[in-house]
Structure formats: structure tokens, C-alpha cells
N, C-alpha and C positions, 0 to 999 in steps of 0.2 A: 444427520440432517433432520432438520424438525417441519413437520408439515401441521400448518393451521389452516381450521376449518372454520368458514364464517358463517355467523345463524344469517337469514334471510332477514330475520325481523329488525337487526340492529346491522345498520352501513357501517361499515370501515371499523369494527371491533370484534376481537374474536373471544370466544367463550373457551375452545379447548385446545391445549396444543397436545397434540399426540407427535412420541417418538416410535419409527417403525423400529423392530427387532431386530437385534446385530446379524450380520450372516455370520456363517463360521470361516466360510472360505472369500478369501479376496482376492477378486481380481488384479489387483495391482495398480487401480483406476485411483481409490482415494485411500491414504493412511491414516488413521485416528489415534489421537498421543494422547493419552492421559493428563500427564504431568502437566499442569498450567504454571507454572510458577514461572514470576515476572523477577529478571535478574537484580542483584541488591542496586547495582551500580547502572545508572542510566545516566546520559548526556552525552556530549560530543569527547572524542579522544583528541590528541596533541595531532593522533594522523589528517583526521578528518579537519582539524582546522587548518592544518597547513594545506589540505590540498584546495580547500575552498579559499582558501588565500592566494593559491597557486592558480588558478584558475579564473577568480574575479582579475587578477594581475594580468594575464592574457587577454582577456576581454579586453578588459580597460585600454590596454595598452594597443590594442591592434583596432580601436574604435575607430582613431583618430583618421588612421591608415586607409580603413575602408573607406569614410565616408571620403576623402576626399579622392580616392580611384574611381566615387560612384560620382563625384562633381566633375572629374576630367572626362569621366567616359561620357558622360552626360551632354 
């Protein structure tokens, strides 16, 4: 957690960020991962596009349906 302190003399800019000291013991509340590394491979898989295919297909399809249940009920 990084906590910044703002000088009085200049609005909405800070001068110092101070990090407080690690505990040694953790409650179990937050875990801190070292390792930042961003995977080689990013973008959608074969799964994720068939399910949003799967899904815009149900929409679509059940549009038509609703709206005219809400014209009859209407």
C-alpha cells in the first residue's frame, strides 16, 4: 500500500510517496506477489468466443419473443 502526503502549499500534487514497512506476520487479510510478469499470449481463446457467440444467439433470439409478450400483456 502506498500512502501520499500532500504539501499544503501546492493543491492536488504530492511531493512524497512513502511506503510503510512490511509486517513479518499476516493476517491473512492481503497477499503480496512479487512476480509481475504479464503472460506472452493475450487475447480471446476459441472458448471465450463461442461462448459470447452463444450467448449474443440467445439474446437475439429470445428478443423478439419478449418484446411481443410485453405488447400482449400490454
Amino acid at each position: 500500500m502506498v500512502k501520499c502526503e500532500r504539501n499544503r502549499d501546492r493543491d492536488f500534487k504530492t511531493d512524497r510517496v512513502s511506503i510503510p514497512p512490511r509486517k513479518t506476520k499476516n493476517a491473512g487479510a492481503f497477499v503480496e506477489i512479487e512476480n509481475h510478469t504479464i503472460p506472452e499470449q493475450q487475447g480471446f481463446t476459441t472458448e471465450d468466443i463461442l461462448w459470447a457467440v452463444g450467448i449474443w444467439s440467445v439474446i437475439l433470439t429470445l428478443s423478439p419473443v419478449v418484446v411481443f409478450y410485453v405488447l400482449m400483456v400490454a
